[in-house]
LOVEXTOR-708929 format. One record per residue (C-alpha): chain; residue in three letters; z, x, y. Coordinates in steps of 0.05 Angstrom, whole numbers. Layout:
// LOVEXTOR-708929
> A_ALA_Z_X_Y
...
This chain:
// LOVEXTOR-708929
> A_UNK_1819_2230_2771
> A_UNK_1756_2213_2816
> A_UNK_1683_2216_2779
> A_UNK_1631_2220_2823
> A_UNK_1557_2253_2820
> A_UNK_1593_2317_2806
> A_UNK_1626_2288_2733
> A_UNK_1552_2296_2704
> A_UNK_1540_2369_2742
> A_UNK_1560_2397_2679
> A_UNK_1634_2433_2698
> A_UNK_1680_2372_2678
> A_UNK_1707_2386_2609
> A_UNK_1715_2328_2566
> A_UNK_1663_2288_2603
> A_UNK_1586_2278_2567
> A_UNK_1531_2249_2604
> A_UNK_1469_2216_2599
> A_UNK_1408_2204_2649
> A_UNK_1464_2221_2705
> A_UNK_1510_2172_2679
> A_UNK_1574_2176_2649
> A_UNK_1579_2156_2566
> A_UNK_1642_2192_2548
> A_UNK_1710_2210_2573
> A_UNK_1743_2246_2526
> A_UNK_1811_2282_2546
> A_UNK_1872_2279_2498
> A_UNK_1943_2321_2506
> A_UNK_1924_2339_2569
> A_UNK_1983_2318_2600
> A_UNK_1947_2273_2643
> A_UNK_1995_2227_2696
> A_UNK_1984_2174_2745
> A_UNK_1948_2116_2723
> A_UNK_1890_2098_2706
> A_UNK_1841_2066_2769
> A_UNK_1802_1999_2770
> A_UNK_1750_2045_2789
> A_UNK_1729_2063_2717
> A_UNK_1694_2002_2712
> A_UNK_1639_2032_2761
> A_UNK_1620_2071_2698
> A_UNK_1572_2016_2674
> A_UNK_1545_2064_2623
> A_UNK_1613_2088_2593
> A_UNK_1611_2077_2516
> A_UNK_1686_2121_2497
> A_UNK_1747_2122_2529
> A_UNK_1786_2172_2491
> A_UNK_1861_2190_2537
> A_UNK_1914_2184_2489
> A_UNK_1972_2237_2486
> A_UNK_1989_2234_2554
> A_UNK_2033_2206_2600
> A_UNK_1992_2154_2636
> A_UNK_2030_2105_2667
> A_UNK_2021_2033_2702
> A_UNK_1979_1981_2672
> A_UNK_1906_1977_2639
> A_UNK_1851_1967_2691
> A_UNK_1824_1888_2683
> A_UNK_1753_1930_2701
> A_UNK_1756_1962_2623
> A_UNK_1743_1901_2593
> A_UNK_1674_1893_2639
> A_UNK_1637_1955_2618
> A_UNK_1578_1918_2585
> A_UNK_1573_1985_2532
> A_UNK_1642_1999_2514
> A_UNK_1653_2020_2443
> A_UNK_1721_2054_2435
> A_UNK_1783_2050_2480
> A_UNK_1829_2105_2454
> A_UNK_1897_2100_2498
> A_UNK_1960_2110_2451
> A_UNK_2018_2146_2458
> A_UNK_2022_2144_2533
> A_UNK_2072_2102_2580
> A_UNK_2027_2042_2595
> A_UNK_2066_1981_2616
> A_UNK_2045_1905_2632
> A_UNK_2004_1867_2596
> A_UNK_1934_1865_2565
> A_UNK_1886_1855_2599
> A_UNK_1842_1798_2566
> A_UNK_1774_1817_2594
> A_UNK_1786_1869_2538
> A_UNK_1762_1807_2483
> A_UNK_1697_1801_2525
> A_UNK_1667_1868_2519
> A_UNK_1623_1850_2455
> A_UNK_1608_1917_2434
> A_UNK_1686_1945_2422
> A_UNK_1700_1971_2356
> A_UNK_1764_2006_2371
> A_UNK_1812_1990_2405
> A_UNK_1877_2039_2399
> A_UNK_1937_2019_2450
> A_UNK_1998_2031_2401
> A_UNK_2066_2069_2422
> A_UNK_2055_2048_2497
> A_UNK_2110_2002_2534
> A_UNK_2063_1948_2532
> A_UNK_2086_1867_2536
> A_UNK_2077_1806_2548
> A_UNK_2029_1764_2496
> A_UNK_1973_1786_2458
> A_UNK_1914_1749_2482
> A_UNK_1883_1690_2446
> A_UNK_1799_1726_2445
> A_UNK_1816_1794_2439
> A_UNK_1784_1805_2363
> A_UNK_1726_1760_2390
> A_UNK_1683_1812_2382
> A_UNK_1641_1808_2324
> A_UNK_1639_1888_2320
> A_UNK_1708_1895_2329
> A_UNK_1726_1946_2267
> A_UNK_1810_1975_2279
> A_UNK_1856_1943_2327
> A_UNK_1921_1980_2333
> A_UNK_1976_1945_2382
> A_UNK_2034_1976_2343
> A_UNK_2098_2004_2370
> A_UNK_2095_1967_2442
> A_UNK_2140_1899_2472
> A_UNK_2092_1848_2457
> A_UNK_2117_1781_2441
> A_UNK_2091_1714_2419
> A_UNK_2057_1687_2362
> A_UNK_2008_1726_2335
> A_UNK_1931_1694_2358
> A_UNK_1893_1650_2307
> A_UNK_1828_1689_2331
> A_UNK_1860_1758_2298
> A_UNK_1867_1731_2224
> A_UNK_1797_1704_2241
> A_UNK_1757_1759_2260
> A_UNK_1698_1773_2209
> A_UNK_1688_1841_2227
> A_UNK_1760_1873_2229
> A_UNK_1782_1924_2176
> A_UNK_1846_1952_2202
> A_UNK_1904_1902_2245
> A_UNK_1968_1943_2253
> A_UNK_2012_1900_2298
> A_UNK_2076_1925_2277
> A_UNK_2141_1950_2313
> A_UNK_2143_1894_2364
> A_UNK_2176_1834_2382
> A_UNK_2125_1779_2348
> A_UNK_2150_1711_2334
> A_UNK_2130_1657_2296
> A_UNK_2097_1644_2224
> A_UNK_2038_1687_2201
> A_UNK_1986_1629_2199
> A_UNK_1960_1611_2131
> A_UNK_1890_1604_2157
> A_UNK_1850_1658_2121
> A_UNK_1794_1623_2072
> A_UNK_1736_1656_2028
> A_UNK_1703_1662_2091
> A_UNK_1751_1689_2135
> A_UNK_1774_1771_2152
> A_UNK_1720_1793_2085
> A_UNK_1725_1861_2104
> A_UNK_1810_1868_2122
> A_UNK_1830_1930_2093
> A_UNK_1891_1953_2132
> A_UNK_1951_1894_2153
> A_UNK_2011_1926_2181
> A_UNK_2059_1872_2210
> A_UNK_2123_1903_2200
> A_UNK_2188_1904_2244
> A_UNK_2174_1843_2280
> A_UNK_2205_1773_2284
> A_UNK_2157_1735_2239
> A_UNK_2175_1679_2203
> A_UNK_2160_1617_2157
> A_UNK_2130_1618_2094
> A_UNK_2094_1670_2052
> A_UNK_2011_1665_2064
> A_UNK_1987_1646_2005
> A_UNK_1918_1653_2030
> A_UNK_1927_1725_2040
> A_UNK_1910_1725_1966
> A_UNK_1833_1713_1996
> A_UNK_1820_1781_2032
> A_UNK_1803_1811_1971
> A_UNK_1781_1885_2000
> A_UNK_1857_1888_2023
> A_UNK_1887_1956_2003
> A_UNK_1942_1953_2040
> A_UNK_2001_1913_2072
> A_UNK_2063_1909_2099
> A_UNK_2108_1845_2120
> A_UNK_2171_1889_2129
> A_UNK_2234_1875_2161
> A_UNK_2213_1806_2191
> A_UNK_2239_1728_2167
> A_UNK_2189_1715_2117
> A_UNK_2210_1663_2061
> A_UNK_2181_1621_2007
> A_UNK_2154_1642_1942
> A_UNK_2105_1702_1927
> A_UNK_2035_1663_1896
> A_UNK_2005_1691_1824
> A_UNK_1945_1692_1852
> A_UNK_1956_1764_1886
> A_UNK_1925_1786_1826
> A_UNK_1867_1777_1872
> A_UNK_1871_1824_1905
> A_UNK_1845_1885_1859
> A_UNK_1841_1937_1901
> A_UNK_1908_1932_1924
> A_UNK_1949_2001_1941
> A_UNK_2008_1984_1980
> A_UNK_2044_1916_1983
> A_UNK_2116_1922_2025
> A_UNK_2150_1863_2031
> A_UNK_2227_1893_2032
> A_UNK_2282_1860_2082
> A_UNK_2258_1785_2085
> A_UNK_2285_1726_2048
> A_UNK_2225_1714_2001
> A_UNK_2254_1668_1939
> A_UNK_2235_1660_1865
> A_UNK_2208_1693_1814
> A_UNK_2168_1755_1810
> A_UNK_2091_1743_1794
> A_UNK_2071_1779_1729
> A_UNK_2013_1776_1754
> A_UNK_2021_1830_1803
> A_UNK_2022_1870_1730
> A_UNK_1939_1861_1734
> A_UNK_1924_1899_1802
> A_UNK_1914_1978_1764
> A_UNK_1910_2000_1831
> A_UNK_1972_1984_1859
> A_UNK_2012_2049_1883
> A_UNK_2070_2029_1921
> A_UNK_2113_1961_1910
> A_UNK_2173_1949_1952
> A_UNK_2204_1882_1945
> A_UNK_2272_1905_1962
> A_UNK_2319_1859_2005
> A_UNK_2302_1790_1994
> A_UNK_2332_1727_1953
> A_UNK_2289_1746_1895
> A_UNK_2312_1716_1818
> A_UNK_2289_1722_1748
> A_UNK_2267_1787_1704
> A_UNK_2224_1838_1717
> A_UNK_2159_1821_1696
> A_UNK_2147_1883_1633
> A_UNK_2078_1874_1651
> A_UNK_2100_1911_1723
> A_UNK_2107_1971_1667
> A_UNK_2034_1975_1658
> A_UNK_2025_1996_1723
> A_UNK_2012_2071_1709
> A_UNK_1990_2094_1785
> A_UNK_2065_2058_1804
> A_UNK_2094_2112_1844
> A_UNK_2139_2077_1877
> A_UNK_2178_2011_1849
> A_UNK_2235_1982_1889
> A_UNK_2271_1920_1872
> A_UNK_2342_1937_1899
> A_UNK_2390_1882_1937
> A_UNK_2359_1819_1909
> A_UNK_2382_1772_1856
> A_UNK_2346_1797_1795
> A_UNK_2372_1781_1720
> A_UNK_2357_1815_1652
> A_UNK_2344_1880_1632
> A_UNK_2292_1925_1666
> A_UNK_2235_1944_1621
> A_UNK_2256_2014_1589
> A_UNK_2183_2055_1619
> A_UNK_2208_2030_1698
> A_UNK_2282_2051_1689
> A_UNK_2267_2122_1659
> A_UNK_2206_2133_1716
> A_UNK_2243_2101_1774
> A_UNK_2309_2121_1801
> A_UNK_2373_2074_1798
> A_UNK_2380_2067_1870
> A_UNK_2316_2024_1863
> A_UNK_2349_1972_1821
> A_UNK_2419_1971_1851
> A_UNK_2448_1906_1888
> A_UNK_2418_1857_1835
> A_UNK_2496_1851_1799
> A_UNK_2457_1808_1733
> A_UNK_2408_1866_1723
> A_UNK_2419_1917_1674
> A_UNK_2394_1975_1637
> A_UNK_2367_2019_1691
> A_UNK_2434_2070_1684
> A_UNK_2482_2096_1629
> A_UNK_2540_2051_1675
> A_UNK_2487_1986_1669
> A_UNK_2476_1984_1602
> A_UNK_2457_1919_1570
> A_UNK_2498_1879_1526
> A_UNK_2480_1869_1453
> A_UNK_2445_1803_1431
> A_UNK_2478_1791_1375
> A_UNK_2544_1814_1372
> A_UNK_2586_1824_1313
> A_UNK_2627_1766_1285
> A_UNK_2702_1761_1284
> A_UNK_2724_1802_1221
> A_UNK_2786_1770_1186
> A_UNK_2847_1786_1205
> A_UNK_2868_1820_1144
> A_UNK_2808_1876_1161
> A_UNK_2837_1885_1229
> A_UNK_2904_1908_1203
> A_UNK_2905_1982_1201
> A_UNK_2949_2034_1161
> A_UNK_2996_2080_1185
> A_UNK_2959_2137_1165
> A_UNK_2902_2112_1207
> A_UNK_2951_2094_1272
> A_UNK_2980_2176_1268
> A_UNK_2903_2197_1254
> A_UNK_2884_2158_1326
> A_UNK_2940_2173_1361
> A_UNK_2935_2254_1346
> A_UNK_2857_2250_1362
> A_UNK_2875_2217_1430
> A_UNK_2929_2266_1447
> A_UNK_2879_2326_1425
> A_UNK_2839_2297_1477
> A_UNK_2886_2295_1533
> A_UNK_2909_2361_1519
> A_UNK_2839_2392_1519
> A_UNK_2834_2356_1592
> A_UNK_2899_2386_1622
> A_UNK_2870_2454_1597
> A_UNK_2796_2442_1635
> A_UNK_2838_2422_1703
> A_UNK_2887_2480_1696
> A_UNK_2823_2528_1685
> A_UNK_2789_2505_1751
> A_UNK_2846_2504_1785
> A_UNK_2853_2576_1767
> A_UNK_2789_2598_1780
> A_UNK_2781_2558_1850
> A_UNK_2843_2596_1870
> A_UNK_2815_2663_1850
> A_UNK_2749_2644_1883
> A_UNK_2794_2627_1944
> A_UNK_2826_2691_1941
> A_UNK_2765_2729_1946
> A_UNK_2735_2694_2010
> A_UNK_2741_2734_2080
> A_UNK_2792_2710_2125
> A_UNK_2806_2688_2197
> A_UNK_2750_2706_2250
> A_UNK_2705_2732_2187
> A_UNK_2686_2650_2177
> A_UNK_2662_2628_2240
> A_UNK_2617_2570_2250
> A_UNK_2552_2626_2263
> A_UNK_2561_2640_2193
> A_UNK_2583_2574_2155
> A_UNK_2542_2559_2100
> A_UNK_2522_2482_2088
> A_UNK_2524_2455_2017
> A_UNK_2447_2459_1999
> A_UNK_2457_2542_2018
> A_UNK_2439_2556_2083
> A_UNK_2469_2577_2142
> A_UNK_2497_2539_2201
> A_UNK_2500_2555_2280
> A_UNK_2540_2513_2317
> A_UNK_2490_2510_2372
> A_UNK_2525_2544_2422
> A_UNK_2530_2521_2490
> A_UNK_2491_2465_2475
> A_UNK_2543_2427_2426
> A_UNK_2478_2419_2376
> A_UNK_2470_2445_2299
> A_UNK_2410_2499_2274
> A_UNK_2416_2505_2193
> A_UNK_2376_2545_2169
> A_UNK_2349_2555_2090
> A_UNK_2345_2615_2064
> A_UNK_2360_2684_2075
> A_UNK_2396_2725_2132
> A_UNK_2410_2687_2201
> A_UNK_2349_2704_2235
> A_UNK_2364_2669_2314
> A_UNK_2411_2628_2335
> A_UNK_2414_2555_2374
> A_UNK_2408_2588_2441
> A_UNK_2364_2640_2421
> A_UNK_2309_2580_2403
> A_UNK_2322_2533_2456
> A_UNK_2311_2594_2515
> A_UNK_2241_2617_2471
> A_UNK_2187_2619_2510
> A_UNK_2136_2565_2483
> A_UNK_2065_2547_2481
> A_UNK_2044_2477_2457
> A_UNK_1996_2474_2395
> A_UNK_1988_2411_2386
> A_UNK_2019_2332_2388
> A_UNK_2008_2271_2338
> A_UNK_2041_2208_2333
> A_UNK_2107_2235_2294
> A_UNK_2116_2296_2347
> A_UNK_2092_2357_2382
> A_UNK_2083_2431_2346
> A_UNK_2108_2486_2398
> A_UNK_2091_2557_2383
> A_UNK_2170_2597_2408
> A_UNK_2170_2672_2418
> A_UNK_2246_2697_2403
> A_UNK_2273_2737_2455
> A_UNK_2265_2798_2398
> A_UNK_2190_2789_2402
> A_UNK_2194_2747_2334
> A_UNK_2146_2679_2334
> A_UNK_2156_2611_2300
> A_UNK_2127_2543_2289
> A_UNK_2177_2492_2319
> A_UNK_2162_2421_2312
> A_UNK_2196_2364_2366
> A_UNK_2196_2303_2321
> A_UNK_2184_2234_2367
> A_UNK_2253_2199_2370
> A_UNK_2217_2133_2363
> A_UNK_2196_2147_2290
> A_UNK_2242_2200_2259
> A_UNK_2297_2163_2218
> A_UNK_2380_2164_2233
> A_UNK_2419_2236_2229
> A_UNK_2444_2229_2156
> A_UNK_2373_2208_2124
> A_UNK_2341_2260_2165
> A_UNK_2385_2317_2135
> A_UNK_2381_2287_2059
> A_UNK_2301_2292_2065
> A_UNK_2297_2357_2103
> A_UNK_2344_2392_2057
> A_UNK_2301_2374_2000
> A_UNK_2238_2398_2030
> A_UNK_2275_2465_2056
> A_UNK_2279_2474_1981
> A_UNK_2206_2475_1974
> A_UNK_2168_2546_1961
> A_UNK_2094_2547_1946
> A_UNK_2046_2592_1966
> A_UNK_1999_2551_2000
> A_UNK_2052_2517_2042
> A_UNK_2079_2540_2103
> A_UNK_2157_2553_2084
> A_UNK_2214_2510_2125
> A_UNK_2260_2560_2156
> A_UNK_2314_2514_2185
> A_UNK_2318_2453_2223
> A_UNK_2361_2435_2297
> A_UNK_2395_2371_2320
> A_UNK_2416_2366_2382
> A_UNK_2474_2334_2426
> A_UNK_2427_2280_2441
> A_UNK_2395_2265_2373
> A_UNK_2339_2311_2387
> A_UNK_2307_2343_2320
> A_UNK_2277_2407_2313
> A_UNK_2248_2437_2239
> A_UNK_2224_2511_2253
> A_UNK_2168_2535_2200
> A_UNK_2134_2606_2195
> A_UNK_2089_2615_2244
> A_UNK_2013_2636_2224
> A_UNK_1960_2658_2282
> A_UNK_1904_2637_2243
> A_UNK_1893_2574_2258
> A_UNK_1902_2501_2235
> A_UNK_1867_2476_2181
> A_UNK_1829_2426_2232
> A_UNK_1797_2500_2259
> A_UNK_1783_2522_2184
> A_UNK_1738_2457_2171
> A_UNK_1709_2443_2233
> A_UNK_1697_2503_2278
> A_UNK_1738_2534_2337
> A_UNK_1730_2505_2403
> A_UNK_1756_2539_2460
> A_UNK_1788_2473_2505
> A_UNK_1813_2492_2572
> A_UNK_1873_2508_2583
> A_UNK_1902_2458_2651
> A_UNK_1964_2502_2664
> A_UNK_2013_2554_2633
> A_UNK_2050_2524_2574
> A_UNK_2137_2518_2597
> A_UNK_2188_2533_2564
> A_UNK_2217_2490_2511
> A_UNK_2266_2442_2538
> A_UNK_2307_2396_2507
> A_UNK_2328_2326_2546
């Protein structure tokens, strides 16, 4: 793309002017390629720079970081690559910077939150490696940090003080290679409301002064090796929503002042070393499979139940002795029992076999009209070795009849890209590509898409069936409605451009 006199003539789409000059380039899902020129720091006036959902390659120009007026740098979800650029910390006026899901590497670098207006800095999902910058966990200004799903080393520096990161709202530094000790001064950023140490090395003890932190919503520490005792402190934030400190080296009870938590919706303890019984309001709200793995925990199932506290003593062994009336009463009560058994099986078997009996045959059974075990029916996926279930009700296509639809694309966001297919019968659909980077492995997928298949409301858009391909592609195909999004109810219908004829939907 070349901007020249012509940009501000009035006939670029996406592009907003002022006094001649550029302010704003603005073009997402366009399917933009190529890369992106050193040339865009001519634009000494541009304030946005909003490209993301395209497939931009190469690096980021070094020019960016020189526009004297940038505000917002919008690039994610795009194939960026190299590293970033550092003039990027000297433009003093950025308050966004977005460069997550790219191929980005290298190190992060050491002044890019000096900005005193920085506000959201999002470098999550890239290659980036290194220890994360002092200058990031200094930054008065920044409200959201999201540097998770890369390849970060190193401790999380315990450096944050009464005066340091007031306004952090947002920390996500998941799926990374962090390690050392817990940061007890995280316990400081008191308008925190949410983070997440995931799936790193993180050790040491969990401090009681998290209390701290009242407006807390979402603390997700699972998969680490964090040690001791669970604060019962954390019992004081009311505002806490989600807890997860599953996976770690964790001992002790659960704290029954966790119980008080009454906007806990989700609670997950599971795979640490946990002792005691679990207060009786978490183990009838949460399910078991949140308290499994901890093998001195009990009282969260009918197979965990807790042992008495006082057992019974010894009674004499002249009280133990029993009659013979009472040895023919227990034996005929225990053969009753069997018997009634060994009438149950012979009842199902007899009814399994009748049920058998009445089944069609041979070619009647084929794999078009198999029927899974939550009720719906199963293609094979026919030429392409795939899977299409669907929910509910007759057959209504097949694989190949929704991989050759004709499609038109509706719209992308970061989990995948909503395709409107026309059937070969003229029938139309809602198919939804979900982004291999995000979507979860083949057997959790199917548990949670089942369930929501299930779902029937009349204000939600029914699941009709779901695909999954050779190549771990995954498809979920919803009715399709011609009235819009709920973006065009609330805010108007704006009539983009279209930059060429939508292709067919084709899966790689």
């Amino acid at each position: 793309m070349v901007l020249d006199s012509s940009a501000c003539s009035g006939g670029w789409s996406g592009i907003k002017c002022a006094q001649g000059q550029v302010i704003v380039i603005q073009l997402p899902w366009k399917s933009l390629g190529g890369r992106i020129s050193e040339k865009i720091g001519q634009l000494r006036a541009l304030r946005k720079l909003s490209l993301h959902d395209n497939n931009l390659g190469g690096s980021i120009p070094m020019s960016l970081g020189l526009i004297p007026n940038l505000r917002g740098v919008q690039l994610f979800n795009n194939r960026l690559s190299g590293s970033i650029p550092p003039s990027l910390g000297v433009s003093r006026f950025l308050q966004t910077l977005d460069l997550s899901n790219n191929l980005l590497s290298e190190k992060i670098p050491p002044n890019l939150a000096d900005s005193s207006k920085l506000l959201r800095l999002n470098l999550s999902f890239n290659s980036l490696s290194g220890q994360i910058p002092v200058s990031l966990f200094r930054s008065s200004s920044l409200q959201f940090l999201a540097l998770d799903h890369n390849n970060l080393s190193g401790p999380i520096l315990d450096t944050w003080g009464s005066n340091k990161s007031p306004n952090l709202r947002v920390l996500s530094l998941d799926h990374n290679s962090l390690s050392g000790p817990f940061p007890s001064s995280l316990c400081y950023l008191t308008q925190l409301q949410d983070f997440s140490f995931s799936h790193n090395r993180i050790s040491g003890t969990l401090p009681s002064e998290l209390s701290k932190l009242t407006k807390l919503r979402t603390m997700d520490i699972s998969s680490n090796s964090v040690s001791g005792k669970i604060p019962s402190t954390l019992g004081n934030i009311s505002s806490l929503t989600h807890l997860d400190l599953s996976q770690n080296k964790l001992t002790g009870e659960i704290p029954i002042s966790i119980s008080d938590l009454t906007s806990l919706s989700f609670f997950n303890v599971s795979y640490n070393n946990l002792s005691g019984s679990v207060p009786t309001l978490l183990s009838q709200k949460f399910n078991s499979s949140y308290f499994v793995g901890n093998l001195e925990l009990c009282g969260y199932s009918v197979s965990t139940l807790c042992p008495t506290l006082n057992p019974p003593s010894r009674k004499s062994s002249s009280h133990m002795n029993l009659s013979t009336k009472d040895i023919i009463l227990i034996a005929s009560g225990a053969l009753l029992i069997v018997l009634l058994i060994l009438v149950f099986v012979l009842l199902c078997c007899l009814l399994r076999k009748k049920s058998d009996e009445s089944k069609p045959k041979g070619g009647e059974t084929g794999a078009a009209a198999a029927k899974t075990e939550k009720g719906g029916e199963v293609d094979g996926g026919g030429e392409t070795g795939g899977k299409l279930v669907h929910f509910d009700g007759p057959m209504a296509f097949t694989a190949d009849d929704l991989l050759c639809a004709t499609t038109e694309i509706m719209g992308k966001s970061t989990y995948g890209t909503v395709y409107k297919a026309t059937l070969e019968d003229g029938s139309q659909v809602a198919v939804k590509r979900l982004r291999e980077k995000i979507t979860k492995s083949q057997k959790e997928f199917e548990n949670e898409i089942n369930v929501l298949g299930r779902i029937r409301h009349p204000n939600l858009l029914a699941l009709r069936a779901y695909y999954l391909g050779p190549k771990g592609e995954k498809l979920v195909v919803f009715d399709y409605m011609s009235r819009g999004s709920l973006a065009t109810f609330l805010h108007g219908k704006f009539d983009l451009p279209l930059f060429e004829k939508p292709p067919s939907l084709i899966l790689l």
